[in-house]
C-alpha positions as CSV (number, residue, x, y, z in Angstrom):
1,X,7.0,2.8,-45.0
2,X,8.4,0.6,-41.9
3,X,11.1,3.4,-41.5
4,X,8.2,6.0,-41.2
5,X,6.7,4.2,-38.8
6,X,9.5,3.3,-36.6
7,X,11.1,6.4,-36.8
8,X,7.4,8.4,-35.4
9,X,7.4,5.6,-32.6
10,X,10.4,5.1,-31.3
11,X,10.5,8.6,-29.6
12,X,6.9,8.2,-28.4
13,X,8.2,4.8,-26.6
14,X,11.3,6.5,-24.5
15,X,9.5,9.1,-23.7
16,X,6.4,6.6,-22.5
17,X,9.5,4.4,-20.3
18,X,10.9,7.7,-18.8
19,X,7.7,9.1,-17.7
20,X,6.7,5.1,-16.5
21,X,9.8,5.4,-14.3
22,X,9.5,9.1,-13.3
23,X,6.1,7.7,-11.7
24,X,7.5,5.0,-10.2
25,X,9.5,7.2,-8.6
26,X,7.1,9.1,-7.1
27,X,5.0,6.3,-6.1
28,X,8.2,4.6,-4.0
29,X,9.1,8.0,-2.7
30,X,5.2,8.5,-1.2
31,X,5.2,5.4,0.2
32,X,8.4,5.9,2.1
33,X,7.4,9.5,3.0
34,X,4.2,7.7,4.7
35,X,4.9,5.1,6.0
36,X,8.2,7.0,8.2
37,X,5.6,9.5,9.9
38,X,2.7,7.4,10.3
39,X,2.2,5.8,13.9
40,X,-0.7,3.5,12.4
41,X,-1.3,1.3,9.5
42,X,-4.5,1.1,7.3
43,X,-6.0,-1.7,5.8
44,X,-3.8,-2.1,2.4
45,X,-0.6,-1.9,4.7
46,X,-1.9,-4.9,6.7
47,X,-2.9,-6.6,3.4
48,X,0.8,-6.4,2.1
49,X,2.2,-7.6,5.5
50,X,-0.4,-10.5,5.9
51,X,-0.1,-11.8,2.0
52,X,-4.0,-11.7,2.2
53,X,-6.3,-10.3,0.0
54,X,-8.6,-7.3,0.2
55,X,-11.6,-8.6,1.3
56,X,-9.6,-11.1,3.9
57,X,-7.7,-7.9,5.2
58,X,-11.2,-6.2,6.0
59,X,-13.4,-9.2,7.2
60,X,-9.8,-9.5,9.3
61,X,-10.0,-6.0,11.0
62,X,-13.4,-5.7,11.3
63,X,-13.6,-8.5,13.1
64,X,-10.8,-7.5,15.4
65,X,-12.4,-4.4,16.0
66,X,-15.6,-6.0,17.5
67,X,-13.8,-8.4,19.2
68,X,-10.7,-5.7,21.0
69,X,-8.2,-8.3,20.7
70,X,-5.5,-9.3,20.0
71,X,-4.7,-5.7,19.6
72,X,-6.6,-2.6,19.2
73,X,-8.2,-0.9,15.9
74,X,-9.2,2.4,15.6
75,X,-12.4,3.0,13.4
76,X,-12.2,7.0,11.5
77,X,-15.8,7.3,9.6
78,X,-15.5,3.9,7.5
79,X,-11.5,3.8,8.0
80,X,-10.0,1.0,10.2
81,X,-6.3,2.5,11.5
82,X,-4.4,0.0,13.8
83,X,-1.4,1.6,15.9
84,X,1.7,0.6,14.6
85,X,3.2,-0.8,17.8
86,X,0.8,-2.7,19.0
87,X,0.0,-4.4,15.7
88,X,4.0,-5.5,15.5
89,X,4.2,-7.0,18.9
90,X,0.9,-9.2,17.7
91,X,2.6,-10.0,14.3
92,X,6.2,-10.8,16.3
93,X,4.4,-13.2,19.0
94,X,5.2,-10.9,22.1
């Protein structure tokens, strides 16, 4: 009976772990594809660079938005984009 059982699963789990890293893949590959072209950053890109949450992130930007300083956000429909280059020089101290 436990041979049954392992032998029906065991396939099921490799093929689970290749297709997990065949995603994973994909996902890293995006996310180098995007971030090379873009000339801005959205919201969950400053989130990783900040080490701040979601809600901290937005509050963040939205604020910086009203205020114009200390570098400029651009507001698409609900979307906040901040140009890459200026957001850098902030985050570096120039």
């Amino acid at each position: 009976m436990w041979e049954v059982l392992v032998s029906n699963l065991l396939p099921k789990i490799y093929v689970f772990m290749y297709l997990k890293d065949i995603i994973r893949g994909m996902i890293r590959m995006k996310e180098k594809f995007e971030g090379r072209d873009s000339m801005v950053y959205d919201l969950a890109d400053i989130q990783r660079m900040l080490k701040i949450g979601r809600t901290a992130s937005y509050d963040f930007i939205a604020k910086v938005y009203k205020e114009g300083n200390p570098f400029p956000v651009l507001r698409v429909g609900s979307m906040y984009r901040i140009p890459k280059e200026k957001f850098d020089m902030w985050l570096s101290g120039k």
